[in-house]
N, C-alpha and C positions, 0 to 999 in steps of 0.2 A: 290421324294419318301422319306417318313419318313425313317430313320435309326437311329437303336439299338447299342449301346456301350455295348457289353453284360460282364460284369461281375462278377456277385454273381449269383446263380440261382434267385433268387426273380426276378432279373433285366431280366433276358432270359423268367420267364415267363410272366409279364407285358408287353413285349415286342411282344410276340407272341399272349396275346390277342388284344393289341394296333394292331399289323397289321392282323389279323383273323377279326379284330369283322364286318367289313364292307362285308366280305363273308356272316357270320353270319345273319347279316341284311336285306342280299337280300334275301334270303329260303324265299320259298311260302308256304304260308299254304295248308294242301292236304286235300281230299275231304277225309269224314265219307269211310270207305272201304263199310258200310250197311245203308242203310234209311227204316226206321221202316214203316212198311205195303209194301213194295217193294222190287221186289227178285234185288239180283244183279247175274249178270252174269259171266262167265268166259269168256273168250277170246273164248274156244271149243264151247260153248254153245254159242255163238254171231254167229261164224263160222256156228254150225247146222241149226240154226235156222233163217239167212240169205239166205243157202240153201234149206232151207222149205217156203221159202216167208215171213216169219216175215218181219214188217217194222222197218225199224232203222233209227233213226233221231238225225242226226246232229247237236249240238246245236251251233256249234261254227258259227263265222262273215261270212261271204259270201265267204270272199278272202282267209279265212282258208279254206272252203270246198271246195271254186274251186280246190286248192293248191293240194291235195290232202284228200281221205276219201275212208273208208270201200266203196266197190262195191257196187252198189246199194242202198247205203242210200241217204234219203231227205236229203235237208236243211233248219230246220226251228230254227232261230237264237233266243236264250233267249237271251237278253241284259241284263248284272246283272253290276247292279252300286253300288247293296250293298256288304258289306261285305263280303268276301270268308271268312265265319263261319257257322257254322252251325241253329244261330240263329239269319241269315240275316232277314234284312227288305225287303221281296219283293215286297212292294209298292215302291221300289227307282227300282225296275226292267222293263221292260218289255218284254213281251212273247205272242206273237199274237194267241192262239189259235184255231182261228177260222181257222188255218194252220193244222189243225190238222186233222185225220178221223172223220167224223161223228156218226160209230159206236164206240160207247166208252166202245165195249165189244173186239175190235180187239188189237190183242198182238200188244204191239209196245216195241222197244229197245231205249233211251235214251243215245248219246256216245257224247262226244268229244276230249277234247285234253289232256286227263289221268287225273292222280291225280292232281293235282294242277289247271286243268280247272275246275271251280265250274259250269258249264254252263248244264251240263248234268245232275248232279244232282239236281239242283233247278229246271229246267225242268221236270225234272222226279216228282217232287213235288207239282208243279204246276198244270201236266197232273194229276196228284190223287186225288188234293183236288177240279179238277173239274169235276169229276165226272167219269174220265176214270178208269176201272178196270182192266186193263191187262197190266198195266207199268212196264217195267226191266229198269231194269238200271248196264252200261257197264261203270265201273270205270276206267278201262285200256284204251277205246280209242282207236286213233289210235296209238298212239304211241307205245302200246304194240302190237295191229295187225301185224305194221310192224315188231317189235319184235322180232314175232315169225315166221314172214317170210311169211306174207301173203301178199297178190297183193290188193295195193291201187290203184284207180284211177282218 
């Protein structure tokens, strides 16, 4: 472990970003809280509308949804290799569609593993620009489901 001789302040604070910065470096980038033409949801409004039959769909790996996930949601996994930005390349993605409903007028919810999973919302972006009209998208996840104290399964 590196260690600090701290004596003048300059030296205390050099010191402290020298052993910070590697914290610093791991931070994930978080998703847009809103995507333009797409509502986003609240956790309440995920909860109603679960309760009403909405579909909600999982975008994260397989062994994430087994793990646990919102009651009742699919899983249909976007693989995103690009960029967790908002101005990824999703030609380096893939996202199987054809997993999707056929009526591309029926609501469906987009969730995965909160802000920092990009997977649900390039999902959510994906299902749009092919022609689905009824996409939400659940920023929170489950991670905030459990949060708030809701039963995964």
């Amino acid at each position: 472990m590196w260690k600090c001789r701290l004596t003048t302040p300059a030296l205390v604070a050099l010191c402290s970003l020298v052993l910070l910065e590697p914290a610093v470096a791991q931070e994930k980038p978080v998703t847009p809280e809103t995507i333009e033409g797409i509502e986003s949801l609240s956790t309440e409004q995920v909860k109603k509308a679960a309760a009403a039959g909405v579909l909600i769909i999982d975008a994260r790996p397989k062994g994430a949804y087994e793990k646990e996930r919102i009651p009742g949601s699919v899983n249909v996994v976007y693989d995103d290799q690009s960029a967790k930005s908002p101005d990824y390349d999703a030609a380096k993605d893939s996202f199987d569609i054809s997993k999707l409903p056929e009526d591309k007028s029926r609501e469906m919810i987009f969730t995965c593993g909160g802000p920092t999973c990009w997977r649900s919302y390039k999902a959510s972006i994906a299902a749009k620009k092919m022609g689905y009209k009824n996409v939400k998208f659940y920023r929170g996840g489950v991670p905030e489901w459990k949060e708030k104290g809701l039963p995964v399964e």
